[in-house]
N, C-alpha and C positions, 0 to 999 in steps of 0.2 A: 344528358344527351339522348340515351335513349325511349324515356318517359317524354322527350320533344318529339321526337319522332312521333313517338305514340300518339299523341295527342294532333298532331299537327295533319296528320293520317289517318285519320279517325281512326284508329285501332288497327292499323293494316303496318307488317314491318317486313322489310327485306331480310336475309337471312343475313349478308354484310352486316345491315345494319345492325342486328342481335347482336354479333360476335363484337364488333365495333362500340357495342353500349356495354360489354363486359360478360356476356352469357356464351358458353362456350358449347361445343358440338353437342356435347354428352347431354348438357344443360340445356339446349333448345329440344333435343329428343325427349327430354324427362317432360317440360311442357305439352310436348304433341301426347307422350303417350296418358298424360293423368290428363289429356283433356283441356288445361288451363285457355292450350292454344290452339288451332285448327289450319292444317296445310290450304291454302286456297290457288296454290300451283307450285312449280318446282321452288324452292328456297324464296315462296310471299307467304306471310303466314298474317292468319286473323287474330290476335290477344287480346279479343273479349267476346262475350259469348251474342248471338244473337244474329240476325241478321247485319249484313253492314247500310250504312247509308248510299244513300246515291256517292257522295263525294268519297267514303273509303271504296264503292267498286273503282272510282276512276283510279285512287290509288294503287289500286291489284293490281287493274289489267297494267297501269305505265309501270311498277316495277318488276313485274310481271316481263315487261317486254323489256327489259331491261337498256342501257347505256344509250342517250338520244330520244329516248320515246317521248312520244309528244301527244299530249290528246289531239283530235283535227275534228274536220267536216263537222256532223253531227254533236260530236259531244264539246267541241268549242264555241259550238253555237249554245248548248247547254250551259257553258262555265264561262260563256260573256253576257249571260242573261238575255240571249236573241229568244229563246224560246222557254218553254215550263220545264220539257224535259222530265226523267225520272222514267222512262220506258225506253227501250228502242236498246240493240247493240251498241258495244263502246265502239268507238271509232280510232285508232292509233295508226299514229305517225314513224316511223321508223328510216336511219340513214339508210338509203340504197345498199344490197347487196347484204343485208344482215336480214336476220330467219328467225325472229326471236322464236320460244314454244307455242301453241297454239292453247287459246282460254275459250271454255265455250261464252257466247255471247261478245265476245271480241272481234271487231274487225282488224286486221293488220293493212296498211297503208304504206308504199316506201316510195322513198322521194331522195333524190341527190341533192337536194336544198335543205333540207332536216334537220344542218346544224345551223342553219341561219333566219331561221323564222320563228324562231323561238320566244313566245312574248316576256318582257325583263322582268317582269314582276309577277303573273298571275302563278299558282299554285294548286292543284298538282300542276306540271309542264303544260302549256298549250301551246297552240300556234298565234302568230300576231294577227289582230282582227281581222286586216287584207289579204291575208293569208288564209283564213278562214274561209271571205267570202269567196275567195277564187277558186277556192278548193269545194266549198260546197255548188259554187258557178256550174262545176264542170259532172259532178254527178247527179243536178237536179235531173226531174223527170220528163222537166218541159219552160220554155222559155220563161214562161210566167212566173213557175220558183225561181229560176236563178234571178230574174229583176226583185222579186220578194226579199229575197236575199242582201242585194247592193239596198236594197231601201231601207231594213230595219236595222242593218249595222250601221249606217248613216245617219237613220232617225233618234238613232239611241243616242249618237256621238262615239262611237265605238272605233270609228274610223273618219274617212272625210274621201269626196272625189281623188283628192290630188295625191293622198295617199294609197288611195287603191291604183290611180291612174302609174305612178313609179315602181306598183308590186308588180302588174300588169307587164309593166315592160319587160320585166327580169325573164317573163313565160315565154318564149317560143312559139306554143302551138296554145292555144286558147279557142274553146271554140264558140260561136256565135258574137265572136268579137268586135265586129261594125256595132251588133245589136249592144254588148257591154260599151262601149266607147259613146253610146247614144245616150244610155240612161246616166252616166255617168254625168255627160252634161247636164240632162236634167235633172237628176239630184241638184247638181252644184246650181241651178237655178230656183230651189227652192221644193223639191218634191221629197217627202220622207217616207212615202209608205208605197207599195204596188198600186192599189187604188187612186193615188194620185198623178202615178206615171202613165195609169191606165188613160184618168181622165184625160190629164192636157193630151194624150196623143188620141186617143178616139173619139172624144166629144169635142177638145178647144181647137187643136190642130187640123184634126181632119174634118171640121166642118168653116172653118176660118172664124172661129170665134176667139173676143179678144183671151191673151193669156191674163189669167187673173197671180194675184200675190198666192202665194204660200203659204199657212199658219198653224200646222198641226198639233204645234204645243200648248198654244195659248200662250198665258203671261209663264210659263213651265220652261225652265232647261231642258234639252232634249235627253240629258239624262235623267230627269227626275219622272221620263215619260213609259208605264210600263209596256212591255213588249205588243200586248194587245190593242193598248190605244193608238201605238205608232201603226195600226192596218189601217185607221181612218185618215179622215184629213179635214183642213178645211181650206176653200177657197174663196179670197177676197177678193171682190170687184170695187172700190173706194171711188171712182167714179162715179158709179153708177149705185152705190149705196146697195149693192147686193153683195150679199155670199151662198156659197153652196158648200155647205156641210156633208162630206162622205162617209160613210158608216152609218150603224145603227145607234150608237152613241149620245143621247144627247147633250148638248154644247152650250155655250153662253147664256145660262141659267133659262134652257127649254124648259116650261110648263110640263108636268108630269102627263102622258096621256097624247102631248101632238102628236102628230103625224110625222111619219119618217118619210114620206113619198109629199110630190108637190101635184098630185092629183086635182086638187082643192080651186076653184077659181078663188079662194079666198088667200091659200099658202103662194100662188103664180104672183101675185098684185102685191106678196108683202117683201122684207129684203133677205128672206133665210130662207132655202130651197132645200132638201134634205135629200139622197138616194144613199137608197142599202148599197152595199158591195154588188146584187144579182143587178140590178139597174144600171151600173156602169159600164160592168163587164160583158153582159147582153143585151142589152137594149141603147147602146149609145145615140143611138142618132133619135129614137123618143131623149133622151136627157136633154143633148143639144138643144134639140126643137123649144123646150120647157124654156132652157137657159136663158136660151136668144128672145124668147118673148119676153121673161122678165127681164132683160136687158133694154129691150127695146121702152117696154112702159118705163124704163128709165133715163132716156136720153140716146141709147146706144141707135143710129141711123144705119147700120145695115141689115142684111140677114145672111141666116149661117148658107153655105154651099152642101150643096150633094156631097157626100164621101164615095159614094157609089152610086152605080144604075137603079140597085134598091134600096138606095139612105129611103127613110123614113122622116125625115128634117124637113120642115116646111121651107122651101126658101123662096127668094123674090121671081 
């Protein structure tokens, strides 16, 4: 029992669970004092020597914060594989009205919902992935993370619109909530990363160009896709025999050395269009302009509309 522990914990054990695997008061103090083990906060203790791994800190801080802790925000985002992670404060979850002790590098977190988002299976405690993202929704720094956010738990398969859209209900106060209830749709129409939410609403949408298909995985399950590649995307126009590829990334066995921009009167006339992530997000209405001409040398009969007094979009 308690060599499972051990192991399971990377080397990190509650003082319960000591006493519970057979080593008794006297017996855990004979370890601290020859050294064998190290206090790493009131009754968590470390049983092997060395630094710990990322996964034995998440162990500390949650038995650390003892009955209900839950890793959340950040460091769930960590242990669903959303991001790389291995820096930054732990983040913990705890039921409303409890104080566990304070760890340095710890954030404490409470919440009156804490015994019920608990996800079934991951290990140490986390919260369930809609759970996550709502929770990381609410302390990003600005709209564009929290869409970052709904897009890469989605793009991974971590979650799904309809599941976030039933967490959602259970919240009260949410905020930028028209703006979460928007992207949600479009997710659920096919967008998996920011860059892509970016494009259909600044380039397709708001210049009236057509909406193209979805593709970001390739022939790929969205869980086989890793966190970084789900920032790009790609978009299919099958009508028209174009796509436009988002990211830096190259895709459907690009030549080593193209071009990532469709500068080129040669890259405008062919069916693959390329913009980095800075082209999207600042320059939409040059993107549009690009689109809509390769669209047009393919059949497409109109042109894009102004977004503004200062689009940049050539239109009719």
């Amino acid at each position: 029992m308690f060599d499972g522990w051990v192991k399971r914990q990377r080397g990190v054990v509650a003082r319960w669970q000591a006493l519970a695997g057979g080593y008794t008061r006297s017996g855990i103090e004979r370890q601290l004092i020859d050294g064998q083990w190290r206090r790493l906060a009131n009754g968590v203790y470390a049983t092997r020597p060395g630094s710990l791994c990322r996964r034995g800190e998440f162990w500390a801080a949650v038995l650390a914060a003892g009955n209900g802790a839950l890793l959340s925000h950040y460091s769930a985002a960590e242990v669903l594989g959303w991001t790389a992670g291995g820096l930054g404060p732990i983040h913990i979850t705890v039921p409303a009205g409890r104080h566990p002790q304070e760890m340095p590098g710890v954030v404490i977190h409470r919440s009156r919902r804490a015994a019920f988002v608990r996800h079934p299976s991951r290990s140490p405690p986390v919260t369930r992935a809609e759970e996550a993202v709502l929770d990381l929704w609410e302390v990003a720094a600005d709209l564009d993370e929290a869409l970052g956010w709904v897009a890469v738990a989605c793009g991974m398969a971590s979650t799904s619109p309809e599941r976030l859209l039933v967490a959602l209900q259970s919240r009260l106060r949410v905020r930028w909530r028209v703006a979460l209830m928007a992207a949600l749709r479009d997710v659920g129409f096919g967008c998996r990363s920011l860059l892509e939410l970016r494009y259909l609403r600044d380039v397709e949408r708001a210049h009236g160009l057509p909406e193209g298909e979805r593709w970001p995985c390739g022939d790929r399950s969205p869980r086989e896709v890793p966190p970084e590649e789900v920032t790009n995307g790609v978009v299919l126009y099958p009508a028209f025999g174009t796509s436009v590829h988002l990211g830096n990334r190259k895709r459907d066995g690009a030549a080593e050395g193209s071009p990532p921009r469709t500068s080129s009167d040669g890259t405008l006339q062919g069916r693959v269009l390329r913009y980095a992530e800075a082209d999207v997000l600042e320059r939409p209405c040059h993107v549009a302009d690009e689109v809509a001409e390769a669209l047009r040398r393919r059949g497409w009969r109109r042109y894009p509309r102004s977004c503004s007094p200062s689009c940049g979009a050539l239109t009719a």
